[in-house]
N, C-alpha and C positions, 0 to 999 in steps of 0.2 A: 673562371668566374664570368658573368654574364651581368650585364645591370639591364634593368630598365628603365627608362627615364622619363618625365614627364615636363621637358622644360618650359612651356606656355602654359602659365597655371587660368583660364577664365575663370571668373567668379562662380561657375556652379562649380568646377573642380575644387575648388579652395573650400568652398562650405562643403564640399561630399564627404571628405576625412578620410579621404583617399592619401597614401604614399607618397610624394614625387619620384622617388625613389625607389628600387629595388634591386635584390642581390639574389641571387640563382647559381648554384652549381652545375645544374645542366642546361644546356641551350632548351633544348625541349619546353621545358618546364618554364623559362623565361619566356618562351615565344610566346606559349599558352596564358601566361598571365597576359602580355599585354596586349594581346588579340581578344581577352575577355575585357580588359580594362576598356579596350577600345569600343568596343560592342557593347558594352552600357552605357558607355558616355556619349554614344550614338542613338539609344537609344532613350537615356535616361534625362538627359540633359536638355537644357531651352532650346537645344535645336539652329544654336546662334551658330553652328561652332561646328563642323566635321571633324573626327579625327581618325588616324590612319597610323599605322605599325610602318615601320623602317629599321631597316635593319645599318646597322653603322658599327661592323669589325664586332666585334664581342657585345655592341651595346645593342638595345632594341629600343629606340624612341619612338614615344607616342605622341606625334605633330598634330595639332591645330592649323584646320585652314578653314576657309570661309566654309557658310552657315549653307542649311538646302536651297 
């Protein structure tokens, strides 16, 4: 089992109605979500906010760091 996780939620993530969470039985399939999760919130978002995929043992986090 594989989760994805979203733990620094900023205010555009919260109003998106986005997950913080997810559950994945294949890594694959988890990676891919949160490298799209990543890539619209990069793209879709105020721009305050970079975020970036990590990989951490079975989990895949999706971290918040400073803006462009």
């Amino acid at each position: 089992m594989y989760k994805v996780t979203v733990p620094q939620q900023c205010g555009c993530f919260r109003r998106s109605g986005k997950d913080a969470e997810s559950v994945f039985d294949d890594k694959d399939a988890a990676l891919m979500h949160a490298t799209e999760m990543a890539e619209m919130m990069n793209d879709n978002f105020c721009q305050k906010h970079m975020f970036n995929v990590v990989e951490d043992g079975n989990n895949l986090v999706v971290l918040m760091g400073a803006g462009r």
